[in-house]
mmCIF file of the N, C-alpha and C atoms, coordinates in Angstrom:
data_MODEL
# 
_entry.id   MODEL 
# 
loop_
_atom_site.group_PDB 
_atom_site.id 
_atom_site.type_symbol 
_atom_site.label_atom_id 
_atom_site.label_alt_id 
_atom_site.label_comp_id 
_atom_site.label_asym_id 
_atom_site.label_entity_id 
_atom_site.label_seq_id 
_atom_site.pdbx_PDB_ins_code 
_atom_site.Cartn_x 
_atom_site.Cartn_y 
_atom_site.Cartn_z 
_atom_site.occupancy 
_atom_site.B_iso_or_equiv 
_atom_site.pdbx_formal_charge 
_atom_site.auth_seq_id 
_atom_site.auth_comp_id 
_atom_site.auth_asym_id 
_atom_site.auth_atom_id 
_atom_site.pdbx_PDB_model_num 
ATOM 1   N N  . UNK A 1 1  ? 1.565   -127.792 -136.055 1.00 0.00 ? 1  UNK A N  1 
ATOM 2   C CA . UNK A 1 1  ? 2.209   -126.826 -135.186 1.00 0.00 ? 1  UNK A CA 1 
ATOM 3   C C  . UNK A 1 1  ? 2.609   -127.528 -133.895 1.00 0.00 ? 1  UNK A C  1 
ATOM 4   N N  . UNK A 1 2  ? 3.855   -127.291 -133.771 1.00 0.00 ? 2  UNK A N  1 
ATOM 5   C CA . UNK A 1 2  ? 4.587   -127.849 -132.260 1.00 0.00 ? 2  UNK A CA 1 
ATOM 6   C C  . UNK A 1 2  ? 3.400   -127.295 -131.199 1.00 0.00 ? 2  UNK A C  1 
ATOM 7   N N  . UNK A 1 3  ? 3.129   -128.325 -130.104 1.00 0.00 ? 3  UNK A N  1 
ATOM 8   C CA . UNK A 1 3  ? 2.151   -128.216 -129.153 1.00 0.00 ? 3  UNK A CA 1 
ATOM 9   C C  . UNK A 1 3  ? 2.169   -126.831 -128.041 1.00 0.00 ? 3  UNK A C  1 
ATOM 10  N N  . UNK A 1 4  ? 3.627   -126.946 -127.464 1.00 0.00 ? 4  UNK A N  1 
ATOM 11  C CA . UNK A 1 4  ? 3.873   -125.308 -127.221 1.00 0.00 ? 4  UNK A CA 1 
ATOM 12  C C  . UNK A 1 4  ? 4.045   -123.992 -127.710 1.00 0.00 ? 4  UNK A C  1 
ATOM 13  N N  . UNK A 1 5  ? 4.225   -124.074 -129.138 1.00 0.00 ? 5  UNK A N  1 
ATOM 14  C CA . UNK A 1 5  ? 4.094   -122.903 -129.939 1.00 0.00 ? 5  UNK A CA 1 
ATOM 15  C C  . UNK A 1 5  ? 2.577   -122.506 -129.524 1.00 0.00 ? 5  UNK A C  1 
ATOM 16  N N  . UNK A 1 6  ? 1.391   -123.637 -129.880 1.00 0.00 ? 6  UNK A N  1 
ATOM 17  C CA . UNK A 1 6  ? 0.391   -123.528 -130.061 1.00 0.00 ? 6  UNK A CA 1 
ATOM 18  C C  . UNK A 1 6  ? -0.342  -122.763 -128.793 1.00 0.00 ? 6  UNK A C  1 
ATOM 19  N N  . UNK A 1 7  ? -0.051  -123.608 -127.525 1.00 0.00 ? 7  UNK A N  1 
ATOM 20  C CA . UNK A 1 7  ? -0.202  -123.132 -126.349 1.00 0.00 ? 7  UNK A CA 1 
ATOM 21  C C  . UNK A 1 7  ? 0.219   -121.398 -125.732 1.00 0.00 ? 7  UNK A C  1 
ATOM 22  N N  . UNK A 1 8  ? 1.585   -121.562 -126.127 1.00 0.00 ? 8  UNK A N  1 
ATOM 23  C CA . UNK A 1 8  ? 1.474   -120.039 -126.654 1.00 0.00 ? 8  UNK A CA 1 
ATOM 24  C C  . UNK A 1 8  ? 0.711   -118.994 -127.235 1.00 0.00 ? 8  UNK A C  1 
ATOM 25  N N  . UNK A 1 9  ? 0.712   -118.721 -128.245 1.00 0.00 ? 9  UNK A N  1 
ATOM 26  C CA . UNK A 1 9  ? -0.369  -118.130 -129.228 1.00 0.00 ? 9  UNK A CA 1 
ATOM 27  C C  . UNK A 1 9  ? -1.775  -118.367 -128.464 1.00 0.00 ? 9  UNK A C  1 
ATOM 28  N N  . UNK A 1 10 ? -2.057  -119.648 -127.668 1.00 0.00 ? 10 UNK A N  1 
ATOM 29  C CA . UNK A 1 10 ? -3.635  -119.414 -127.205 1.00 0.00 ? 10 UNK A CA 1 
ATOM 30  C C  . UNK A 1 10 ? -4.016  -118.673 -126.252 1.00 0.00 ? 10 UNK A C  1 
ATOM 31  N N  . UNK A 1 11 ? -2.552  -118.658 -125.402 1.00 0.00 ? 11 UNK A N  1 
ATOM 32  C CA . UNK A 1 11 ? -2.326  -118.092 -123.945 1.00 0.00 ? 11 UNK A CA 1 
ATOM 33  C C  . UNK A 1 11 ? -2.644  -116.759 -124.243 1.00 0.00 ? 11 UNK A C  1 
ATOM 34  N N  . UNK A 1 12 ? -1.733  -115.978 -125.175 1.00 0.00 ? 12 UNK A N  1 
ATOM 35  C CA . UNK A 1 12 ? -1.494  -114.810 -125.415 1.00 0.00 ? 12 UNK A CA 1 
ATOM 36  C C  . UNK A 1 12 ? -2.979  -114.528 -125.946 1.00 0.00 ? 12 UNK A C  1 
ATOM 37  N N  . UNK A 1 13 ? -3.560  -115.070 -127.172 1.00 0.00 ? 13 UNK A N  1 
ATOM 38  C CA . UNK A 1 13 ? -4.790  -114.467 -127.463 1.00 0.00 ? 13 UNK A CA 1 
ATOM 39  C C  . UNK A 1 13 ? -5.673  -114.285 -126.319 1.00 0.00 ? 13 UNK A C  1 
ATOM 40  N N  . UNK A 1 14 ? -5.925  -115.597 -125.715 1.00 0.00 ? 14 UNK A N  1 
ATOM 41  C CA . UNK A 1 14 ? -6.461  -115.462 -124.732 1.00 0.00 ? 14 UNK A CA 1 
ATOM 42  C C  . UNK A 1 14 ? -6.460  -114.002 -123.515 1.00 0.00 ? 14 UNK A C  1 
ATOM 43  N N  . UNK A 1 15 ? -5.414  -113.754 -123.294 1.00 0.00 ? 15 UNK A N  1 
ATOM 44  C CA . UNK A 1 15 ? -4.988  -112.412 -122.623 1.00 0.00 ? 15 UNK A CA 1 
ATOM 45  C C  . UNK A 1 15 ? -5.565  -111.507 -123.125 1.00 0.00 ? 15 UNK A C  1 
ATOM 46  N N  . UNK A 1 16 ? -5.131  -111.466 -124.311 1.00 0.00 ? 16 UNK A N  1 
ATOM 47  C CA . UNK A 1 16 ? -5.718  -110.168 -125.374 1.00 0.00 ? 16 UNK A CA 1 
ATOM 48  C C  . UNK A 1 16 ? -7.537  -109.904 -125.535 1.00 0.00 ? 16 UNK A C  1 
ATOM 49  N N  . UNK A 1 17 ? -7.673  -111.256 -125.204 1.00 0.00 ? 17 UNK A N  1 
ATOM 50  C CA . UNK A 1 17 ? -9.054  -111.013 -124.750 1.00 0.00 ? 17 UNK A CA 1 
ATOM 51  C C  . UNK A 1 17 ? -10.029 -110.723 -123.874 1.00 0.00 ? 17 UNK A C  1 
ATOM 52  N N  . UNK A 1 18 ? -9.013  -110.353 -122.832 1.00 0.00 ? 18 UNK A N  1 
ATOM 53  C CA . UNK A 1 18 ? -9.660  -110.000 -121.994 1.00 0.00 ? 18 UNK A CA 1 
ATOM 54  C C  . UNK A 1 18 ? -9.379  -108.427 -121.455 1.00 0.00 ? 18 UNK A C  1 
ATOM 55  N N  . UNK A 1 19 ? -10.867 -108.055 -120.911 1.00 0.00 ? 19 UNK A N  1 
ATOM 56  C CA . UNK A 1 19 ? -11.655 -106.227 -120.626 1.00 0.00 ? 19 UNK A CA 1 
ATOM 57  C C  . UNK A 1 19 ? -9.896  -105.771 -119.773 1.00 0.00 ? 19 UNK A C  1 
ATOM 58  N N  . UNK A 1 20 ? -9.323  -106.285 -119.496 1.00 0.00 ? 20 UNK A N  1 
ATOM 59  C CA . UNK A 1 20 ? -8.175  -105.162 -119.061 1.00 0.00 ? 20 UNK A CA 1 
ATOM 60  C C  . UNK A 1 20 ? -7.537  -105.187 -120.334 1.00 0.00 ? 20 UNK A C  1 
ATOM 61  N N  . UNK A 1 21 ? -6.766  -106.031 -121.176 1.00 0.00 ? 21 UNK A N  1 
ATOM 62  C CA . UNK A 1 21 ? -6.240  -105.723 -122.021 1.00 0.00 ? 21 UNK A CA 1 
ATOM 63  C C  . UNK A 1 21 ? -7.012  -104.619 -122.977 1.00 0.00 ? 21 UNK A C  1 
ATOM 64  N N  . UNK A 1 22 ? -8.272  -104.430 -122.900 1.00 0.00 ? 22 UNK A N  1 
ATOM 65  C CA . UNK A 1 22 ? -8.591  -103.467 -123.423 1.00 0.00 ? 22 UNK A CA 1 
ATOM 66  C C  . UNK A 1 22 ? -8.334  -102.547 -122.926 1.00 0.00 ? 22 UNK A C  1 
ATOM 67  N N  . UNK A 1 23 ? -8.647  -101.913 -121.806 1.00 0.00 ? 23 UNK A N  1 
ATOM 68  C CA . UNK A 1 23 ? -7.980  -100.942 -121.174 1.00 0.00 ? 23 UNK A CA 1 
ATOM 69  C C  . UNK A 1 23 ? -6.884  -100.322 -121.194 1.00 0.00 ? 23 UNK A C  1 
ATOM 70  N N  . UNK A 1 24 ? -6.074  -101.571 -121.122 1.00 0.00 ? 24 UNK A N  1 
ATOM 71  C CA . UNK A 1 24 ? -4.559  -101.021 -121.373 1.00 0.00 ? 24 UNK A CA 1 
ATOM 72  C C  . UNK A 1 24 ? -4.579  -100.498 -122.642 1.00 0.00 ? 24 UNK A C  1 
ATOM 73  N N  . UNK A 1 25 ? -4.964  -100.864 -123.935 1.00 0.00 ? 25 UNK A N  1 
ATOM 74  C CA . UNK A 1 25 ? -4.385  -100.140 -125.592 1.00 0.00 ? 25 UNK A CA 1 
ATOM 75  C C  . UNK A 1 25 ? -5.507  -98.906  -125.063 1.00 0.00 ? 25 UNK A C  1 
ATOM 76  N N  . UNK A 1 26 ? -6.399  -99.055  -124.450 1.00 0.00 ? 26 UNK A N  1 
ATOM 77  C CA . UNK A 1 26 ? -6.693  -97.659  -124.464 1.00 0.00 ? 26 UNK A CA 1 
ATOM 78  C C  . UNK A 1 26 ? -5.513  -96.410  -123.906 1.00 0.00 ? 26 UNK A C  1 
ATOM 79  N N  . UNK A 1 27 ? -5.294  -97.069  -122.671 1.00 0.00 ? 27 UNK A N  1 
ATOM 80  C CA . UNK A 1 27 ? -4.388  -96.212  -121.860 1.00 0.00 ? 27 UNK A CA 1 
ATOM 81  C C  . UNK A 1 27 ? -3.293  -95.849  -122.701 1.00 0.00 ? 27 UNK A C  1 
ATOM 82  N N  . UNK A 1 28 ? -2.684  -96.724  -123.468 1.00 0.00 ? 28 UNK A N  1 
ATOM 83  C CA . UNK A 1 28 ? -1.487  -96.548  -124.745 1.00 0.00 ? 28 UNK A CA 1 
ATOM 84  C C  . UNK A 1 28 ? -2.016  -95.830  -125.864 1.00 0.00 ? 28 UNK A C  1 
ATOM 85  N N  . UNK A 1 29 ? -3.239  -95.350  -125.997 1.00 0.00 ? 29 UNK A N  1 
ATOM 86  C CA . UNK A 1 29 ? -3.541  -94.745  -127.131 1.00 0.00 ? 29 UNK A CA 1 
ATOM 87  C C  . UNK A 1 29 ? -3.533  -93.350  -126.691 1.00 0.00 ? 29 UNK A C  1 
ATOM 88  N N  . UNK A 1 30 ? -3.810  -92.975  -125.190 1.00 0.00 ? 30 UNK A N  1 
ATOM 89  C CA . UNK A 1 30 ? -3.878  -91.873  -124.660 1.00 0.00 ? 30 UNK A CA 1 
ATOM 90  C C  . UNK A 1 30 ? -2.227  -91.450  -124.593 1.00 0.00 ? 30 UNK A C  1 
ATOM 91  N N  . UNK A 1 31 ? -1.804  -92.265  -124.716 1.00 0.00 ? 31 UNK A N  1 
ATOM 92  C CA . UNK A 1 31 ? -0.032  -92.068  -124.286 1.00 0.00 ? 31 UNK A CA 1 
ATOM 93  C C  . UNK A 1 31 ? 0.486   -91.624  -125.682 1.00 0.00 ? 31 UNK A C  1 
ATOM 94  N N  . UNK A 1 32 ? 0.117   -92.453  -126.391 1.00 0.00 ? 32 UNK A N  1 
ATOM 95  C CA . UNK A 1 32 ? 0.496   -92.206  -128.029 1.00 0.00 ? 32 UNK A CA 1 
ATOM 96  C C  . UNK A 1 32 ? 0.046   -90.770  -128.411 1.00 0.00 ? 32 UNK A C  1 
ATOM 97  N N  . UNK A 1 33 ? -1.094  -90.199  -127.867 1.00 0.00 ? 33 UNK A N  1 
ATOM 98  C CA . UNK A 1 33 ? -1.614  -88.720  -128.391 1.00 0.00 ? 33 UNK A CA 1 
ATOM 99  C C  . UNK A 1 33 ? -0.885  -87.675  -127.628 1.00 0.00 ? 33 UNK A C  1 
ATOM 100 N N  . UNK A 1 34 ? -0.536  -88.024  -126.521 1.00 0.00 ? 34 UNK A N  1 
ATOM 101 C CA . UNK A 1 34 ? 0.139   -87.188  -125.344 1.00 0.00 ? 34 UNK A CA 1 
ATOM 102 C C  . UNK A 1 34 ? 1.946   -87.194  -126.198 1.00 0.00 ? 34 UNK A C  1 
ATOM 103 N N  . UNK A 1 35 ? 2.409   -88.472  -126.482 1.00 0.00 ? 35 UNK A N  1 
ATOM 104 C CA . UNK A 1 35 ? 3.861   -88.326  -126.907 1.00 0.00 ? 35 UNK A CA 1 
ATOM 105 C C  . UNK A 1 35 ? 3.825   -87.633  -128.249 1.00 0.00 ? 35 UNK A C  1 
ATOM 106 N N  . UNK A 1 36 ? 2.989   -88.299  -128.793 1.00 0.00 ? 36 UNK A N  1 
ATOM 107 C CA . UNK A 1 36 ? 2.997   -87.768  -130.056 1.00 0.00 ? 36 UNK A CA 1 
ATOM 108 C C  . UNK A 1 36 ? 3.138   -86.216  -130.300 1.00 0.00 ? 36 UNK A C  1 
ATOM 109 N N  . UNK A 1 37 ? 2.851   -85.322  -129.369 1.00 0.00 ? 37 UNK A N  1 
ATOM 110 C CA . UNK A 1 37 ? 2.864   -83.560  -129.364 1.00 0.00 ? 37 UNK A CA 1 
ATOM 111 C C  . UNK A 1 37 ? 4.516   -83.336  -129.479 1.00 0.00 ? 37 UNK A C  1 
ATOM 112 N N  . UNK A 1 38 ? 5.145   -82.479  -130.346 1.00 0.00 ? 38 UNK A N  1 
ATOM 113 C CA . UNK A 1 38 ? 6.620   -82.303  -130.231 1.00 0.00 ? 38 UNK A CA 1 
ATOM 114 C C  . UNK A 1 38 ? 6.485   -81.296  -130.370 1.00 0.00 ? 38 UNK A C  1 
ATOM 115 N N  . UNK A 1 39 ? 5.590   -80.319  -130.039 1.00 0.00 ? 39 UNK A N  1 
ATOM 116 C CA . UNK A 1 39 ? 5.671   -79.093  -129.573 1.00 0.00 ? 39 UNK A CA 1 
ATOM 117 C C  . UNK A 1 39 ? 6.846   -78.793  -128.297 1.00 0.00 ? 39 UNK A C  1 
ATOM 118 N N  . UNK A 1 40 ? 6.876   -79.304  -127.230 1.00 0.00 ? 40 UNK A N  1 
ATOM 119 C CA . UNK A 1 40 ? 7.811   -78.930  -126.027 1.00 0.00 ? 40 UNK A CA 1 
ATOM 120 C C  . UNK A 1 40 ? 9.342   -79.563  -126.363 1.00 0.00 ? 40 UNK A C  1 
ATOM 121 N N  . UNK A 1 41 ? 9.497   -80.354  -127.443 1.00 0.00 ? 41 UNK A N  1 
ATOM 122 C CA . UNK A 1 41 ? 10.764  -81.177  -127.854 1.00 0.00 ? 41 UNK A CA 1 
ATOM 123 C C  . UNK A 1 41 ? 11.765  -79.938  -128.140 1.00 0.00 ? 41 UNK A C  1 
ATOM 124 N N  . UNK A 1 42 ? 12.497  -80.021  -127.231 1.00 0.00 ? 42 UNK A N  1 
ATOM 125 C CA . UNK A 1 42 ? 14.028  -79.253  -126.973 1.00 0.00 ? 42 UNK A CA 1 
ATOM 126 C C  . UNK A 1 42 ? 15.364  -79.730  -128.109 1.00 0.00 ? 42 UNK A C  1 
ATOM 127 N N  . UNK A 1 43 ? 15.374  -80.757  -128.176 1.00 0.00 ? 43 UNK A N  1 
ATOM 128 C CA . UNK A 1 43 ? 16.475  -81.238  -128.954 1.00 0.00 ? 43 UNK A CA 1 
ATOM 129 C C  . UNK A 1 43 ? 16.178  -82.239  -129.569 1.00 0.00 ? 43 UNK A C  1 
ATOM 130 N N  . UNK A 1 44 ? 17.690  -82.942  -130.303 1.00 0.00 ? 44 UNK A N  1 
ATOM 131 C CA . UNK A 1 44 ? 17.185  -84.317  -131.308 1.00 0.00 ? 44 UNK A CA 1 
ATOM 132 C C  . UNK A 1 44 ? 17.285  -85.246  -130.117 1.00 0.00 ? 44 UNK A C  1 
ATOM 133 N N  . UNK A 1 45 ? 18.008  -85.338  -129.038 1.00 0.00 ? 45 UNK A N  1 
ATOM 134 C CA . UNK A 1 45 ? 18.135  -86.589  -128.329 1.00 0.00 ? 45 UNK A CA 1 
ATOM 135 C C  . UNK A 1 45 ? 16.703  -86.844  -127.837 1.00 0.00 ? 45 UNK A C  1 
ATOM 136 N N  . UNK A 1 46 ? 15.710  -85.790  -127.382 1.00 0.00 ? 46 UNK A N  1 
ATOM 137 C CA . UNK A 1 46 ? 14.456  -86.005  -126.795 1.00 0.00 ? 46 UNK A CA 1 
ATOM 138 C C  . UNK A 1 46 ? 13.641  -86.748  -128.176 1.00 0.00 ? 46 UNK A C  1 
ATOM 139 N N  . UNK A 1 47 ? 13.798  -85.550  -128.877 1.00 0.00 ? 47 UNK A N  1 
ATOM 140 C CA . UNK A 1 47 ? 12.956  -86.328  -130.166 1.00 0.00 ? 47 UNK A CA 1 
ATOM 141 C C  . UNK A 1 47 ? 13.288  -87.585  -130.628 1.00 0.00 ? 47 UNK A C  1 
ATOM 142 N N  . UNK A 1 48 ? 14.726  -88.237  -130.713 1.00 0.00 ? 48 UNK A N  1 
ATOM 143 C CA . UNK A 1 48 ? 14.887  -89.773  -130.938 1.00 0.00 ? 48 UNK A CA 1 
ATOM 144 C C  . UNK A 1 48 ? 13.935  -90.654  -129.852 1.00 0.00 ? 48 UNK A C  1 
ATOM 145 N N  . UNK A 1 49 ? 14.088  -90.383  -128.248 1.00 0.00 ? 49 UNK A N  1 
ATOM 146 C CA . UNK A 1 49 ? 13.609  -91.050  -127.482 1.00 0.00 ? 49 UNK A CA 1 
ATOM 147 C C  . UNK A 1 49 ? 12.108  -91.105  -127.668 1.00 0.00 ? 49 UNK A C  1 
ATOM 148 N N  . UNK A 1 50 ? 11.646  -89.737  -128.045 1.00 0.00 ? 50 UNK A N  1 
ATOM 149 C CA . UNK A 1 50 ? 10.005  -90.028  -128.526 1.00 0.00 ? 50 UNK A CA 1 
ATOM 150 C C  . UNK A 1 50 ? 10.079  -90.976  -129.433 1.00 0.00 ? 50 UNK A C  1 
ATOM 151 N N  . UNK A 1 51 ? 10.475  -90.581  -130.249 1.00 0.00 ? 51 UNK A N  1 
ATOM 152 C CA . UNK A 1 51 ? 10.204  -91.863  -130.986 1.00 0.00 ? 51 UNK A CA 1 
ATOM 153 C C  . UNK A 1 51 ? 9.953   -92.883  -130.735 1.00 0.00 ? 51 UNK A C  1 
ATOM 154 N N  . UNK A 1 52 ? 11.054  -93.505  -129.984 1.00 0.00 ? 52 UNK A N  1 
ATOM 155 C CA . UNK A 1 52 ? 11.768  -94.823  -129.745 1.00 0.00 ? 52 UNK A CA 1 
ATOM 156 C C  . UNK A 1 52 ? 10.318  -94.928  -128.613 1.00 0.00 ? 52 UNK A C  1 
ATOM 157 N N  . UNK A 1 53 ? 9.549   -94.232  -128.011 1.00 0.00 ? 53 UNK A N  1 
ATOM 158 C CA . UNK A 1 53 ? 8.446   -94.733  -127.336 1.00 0.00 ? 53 UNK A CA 1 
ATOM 159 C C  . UNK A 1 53 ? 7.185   -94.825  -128.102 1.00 0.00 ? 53 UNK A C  1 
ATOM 160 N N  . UNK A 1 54 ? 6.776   -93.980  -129.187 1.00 0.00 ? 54 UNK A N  1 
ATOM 161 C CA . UNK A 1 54 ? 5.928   -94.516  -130.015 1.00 0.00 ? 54 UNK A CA 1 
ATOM 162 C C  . UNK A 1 54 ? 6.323   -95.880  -130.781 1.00 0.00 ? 54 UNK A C  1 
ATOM 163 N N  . UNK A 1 55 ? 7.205   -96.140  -130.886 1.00 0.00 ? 55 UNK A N  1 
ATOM 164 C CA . UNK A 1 55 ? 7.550   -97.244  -131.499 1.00 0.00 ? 55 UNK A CA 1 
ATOM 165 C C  . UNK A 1 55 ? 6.974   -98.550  -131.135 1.00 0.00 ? 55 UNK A C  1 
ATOM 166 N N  . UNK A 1 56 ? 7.453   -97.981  -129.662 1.00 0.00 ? 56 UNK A N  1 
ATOM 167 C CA . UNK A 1 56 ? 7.031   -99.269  -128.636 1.00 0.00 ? 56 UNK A CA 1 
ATOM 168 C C  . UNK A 1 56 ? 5.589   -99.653  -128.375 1.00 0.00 ? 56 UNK A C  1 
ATOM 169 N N  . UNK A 1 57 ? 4.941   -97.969  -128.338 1.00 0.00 ? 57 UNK A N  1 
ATOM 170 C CA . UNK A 1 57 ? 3.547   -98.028  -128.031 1.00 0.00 ? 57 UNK A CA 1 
ATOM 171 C C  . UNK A 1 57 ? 2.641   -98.635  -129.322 1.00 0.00 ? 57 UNK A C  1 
ATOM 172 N N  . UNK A 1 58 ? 2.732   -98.107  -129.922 1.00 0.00 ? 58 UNK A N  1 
ATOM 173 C CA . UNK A 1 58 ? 3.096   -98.840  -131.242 1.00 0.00 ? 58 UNK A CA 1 
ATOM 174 C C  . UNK A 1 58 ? 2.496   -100.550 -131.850 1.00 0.00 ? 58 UNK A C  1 
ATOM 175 N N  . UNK A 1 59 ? 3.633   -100.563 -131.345 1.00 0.00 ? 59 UNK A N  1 
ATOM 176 C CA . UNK A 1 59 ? 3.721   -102.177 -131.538 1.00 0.00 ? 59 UNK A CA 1 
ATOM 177 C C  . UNK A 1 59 ? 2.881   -103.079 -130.836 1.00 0.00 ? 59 UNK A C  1 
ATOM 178 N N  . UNK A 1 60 ? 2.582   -101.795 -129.306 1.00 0.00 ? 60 UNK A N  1 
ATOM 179 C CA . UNK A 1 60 ? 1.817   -102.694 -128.058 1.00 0.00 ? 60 UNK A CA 1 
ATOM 180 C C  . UNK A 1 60 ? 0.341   -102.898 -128.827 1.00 0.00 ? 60 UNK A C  1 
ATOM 181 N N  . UNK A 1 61 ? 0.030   -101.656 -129.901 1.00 0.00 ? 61 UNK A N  1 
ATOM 182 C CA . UNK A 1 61 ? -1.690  -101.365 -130.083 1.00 0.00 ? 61 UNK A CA 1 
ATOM 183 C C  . UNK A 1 61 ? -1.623  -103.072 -131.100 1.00 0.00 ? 61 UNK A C  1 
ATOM 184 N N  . UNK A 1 62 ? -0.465  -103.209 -131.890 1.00 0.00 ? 62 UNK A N  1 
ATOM 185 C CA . UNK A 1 62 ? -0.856  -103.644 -132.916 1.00 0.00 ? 62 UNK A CA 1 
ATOM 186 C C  . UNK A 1 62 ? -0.419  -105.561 -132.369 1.00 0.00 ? 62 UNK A C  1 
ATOM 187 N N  . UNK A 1 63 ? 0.189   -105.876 -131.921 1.00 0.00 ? 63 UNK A N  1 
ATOM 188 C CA . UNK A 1 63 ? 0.073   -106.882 -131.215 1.00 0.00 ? 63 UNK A CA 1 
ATOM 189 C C  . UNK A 1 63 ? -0.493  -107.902 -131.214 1.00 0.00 ? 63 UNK A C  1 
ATOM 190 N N  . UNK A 1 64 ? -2.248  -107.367 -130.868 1.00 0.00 ? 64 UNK A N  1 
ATOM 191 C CA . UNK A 1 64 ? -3.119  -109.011 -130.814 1.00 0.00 ? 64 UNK A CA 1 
ATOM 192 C C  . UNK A 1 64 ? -3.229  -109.073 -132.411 1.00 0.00 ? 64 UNK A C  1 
ATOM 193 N N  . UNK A 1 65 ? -3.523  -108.484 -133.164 1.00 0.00 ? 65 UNK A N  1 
ATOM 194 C CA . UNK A 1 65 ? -3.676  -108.486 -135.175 1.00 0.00 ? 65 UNK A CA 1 
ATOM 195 C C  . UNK A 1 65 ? -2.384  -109.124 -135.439 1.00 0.00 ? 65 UNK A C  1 
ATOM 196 N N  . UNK A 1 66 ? -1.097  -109.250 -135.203 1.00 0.00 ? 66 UNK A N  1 
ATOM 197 C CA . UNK A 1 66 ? 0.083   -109.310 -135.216 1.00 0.00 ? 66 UNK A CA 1 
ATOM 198 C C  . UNK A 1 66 ? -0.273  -111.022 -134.793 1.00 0.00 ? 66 UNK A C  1 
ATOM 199 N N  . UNK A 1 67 ? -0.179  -110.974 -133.601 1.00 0.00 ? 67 UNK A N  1 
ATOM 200 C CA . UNK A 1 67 ? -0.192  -112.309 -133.004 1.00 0.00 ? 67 UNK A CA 1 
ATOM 201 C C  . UNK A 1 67 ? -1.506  -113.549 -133.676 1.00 0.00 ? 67 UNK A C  1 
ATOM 202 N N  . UNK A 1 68 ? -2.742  -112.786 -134.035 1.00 0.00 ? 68 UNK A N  1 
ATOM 203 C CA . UNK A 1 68 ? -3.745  -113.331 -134.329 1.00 0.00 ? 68 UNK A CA 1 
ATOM 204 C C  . UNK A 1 68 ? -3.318  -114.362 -136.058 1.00 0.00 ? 68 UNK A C  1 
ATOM 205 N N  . UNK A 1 69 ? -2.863  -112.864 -136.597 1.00 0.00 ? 69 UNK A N  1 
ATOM 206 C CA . UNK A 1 69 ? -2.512  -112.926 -138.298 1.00 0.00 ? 69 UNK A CA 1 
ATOM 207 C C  . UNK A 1 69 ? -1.123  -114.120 -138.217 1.00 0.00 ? 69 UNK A C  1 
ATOM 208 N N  . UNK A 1 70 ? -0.009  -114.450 -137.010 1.00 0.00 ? 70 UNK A N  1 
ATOM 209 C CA . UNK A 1 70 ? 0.770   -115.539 -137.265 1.00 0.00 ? 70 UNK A CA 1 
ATOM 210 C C  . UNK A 1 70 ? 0.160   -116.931 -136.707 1.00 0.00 ? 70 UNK A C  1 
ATOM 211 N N  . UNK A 1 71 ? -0.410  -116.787 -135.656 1.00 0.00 ? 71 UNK A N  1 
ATOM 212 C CA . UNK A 1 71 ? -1.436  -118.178 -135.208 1.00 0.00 ? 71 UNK A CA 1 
ATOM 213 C C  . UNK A 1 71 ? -2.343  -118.903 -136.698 1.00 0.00 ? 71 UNK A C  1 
ATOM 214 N N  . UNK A 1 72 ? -3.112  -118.138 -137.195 1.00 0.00 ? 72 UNK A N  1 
ATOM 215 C CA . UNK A 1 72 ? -4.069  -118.362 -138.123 1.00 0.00 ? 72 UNK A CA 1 
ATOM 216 C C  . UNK A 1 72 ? -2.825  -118.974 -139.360 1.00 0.00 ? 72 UNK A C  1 
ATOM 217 N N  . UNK A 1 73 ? -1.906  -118.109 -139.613 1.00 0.00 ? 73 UNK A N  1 
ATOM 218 C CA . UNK A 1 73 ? -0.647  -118.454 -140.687 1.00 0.00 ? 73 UNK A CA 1 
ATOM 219 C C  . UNK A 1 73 ? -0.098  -120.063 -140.315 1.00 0.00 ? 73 UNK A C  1 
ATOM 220 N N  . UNK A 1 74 ? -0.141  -119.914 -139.019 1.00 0.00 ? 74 UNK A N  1 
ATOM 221 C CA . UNK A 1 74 ? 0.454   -121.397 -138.598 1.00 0.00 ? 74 UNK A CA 1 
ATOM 222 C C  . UNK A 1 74 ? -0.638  -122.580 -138.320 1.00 0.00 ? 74 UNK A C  1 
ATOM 223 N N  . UNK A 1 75 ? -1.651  -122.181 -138.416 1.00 0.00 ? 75 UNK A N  1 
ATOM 224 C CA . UNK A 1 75 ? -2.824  -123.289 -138.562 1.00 0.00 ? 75 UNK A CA 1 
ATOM 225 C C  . UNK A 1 75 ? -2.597  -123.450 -139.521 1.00 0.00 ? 75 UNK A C  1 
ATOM 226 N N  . UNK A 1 76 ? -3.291  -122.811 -140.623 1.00 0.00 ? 76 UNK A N  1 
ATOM 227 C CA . UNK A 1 76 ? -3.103  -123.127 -142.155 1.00 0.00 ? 76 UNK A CA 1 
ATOM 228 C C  . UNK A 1 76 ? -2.007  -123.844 -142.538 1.00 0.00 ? 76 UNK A C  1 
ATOM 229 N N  . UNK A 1 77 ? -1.124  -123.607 -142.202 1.00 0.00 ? 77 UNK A N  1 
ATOM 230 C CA . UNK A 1 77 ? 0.259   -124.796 -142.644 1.00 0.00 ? 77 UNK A CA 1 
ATOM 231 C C  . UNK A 1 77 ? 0.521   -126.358 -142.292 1.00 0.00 ? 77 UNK A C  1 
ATOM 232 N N  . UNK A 1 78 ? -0.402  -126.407 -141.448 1.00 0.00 ? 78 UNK A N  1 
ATOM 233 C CA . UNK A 1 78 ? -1.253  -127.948 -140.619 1.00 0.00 ? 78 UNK A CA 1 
ATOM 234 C C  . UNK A 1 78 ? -2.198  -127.988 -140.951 1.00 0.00 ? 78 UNK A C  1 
# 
């Protein structure tokens, strides 16, 4: 693995490991239960944009597994 890829991926885990990043997917999980209600959803344009923020939130929970599962993929190939 190229030396800055690597550095990358350590940086980032590294982050992910630490007590605020926990915090934060908490705070995004509270956000995810709060958006997730489409009870007050008026139209489709609101409801696309929900979406389009679970999506995001989303992606934020799943992230370090994401990032962890391509680091480990790219060891193994070295």
């Amino acid at each position: 693995m190229d030396a800055q890829l690597q550095r990358y991926y350590e940086q980032r885990l590294s982050m992910m490991a630490d007590p605020a990043w926990k915090d934060l997917m908490e705070d995004i999980e509270a956000m995810i239960a709060a958006t997730n209600d489409i009870s007050s959803v008026q139209d489709e344009k609101t409801l696309h944009y929900r979406r389009g923020e679970l999506s995001m939130m989303r992606w934020m929970l799943n992230l370090a597994s994401i990032s962890e599962t391509a680091y480990n993929d790219l060891l193994k190939e070295h």
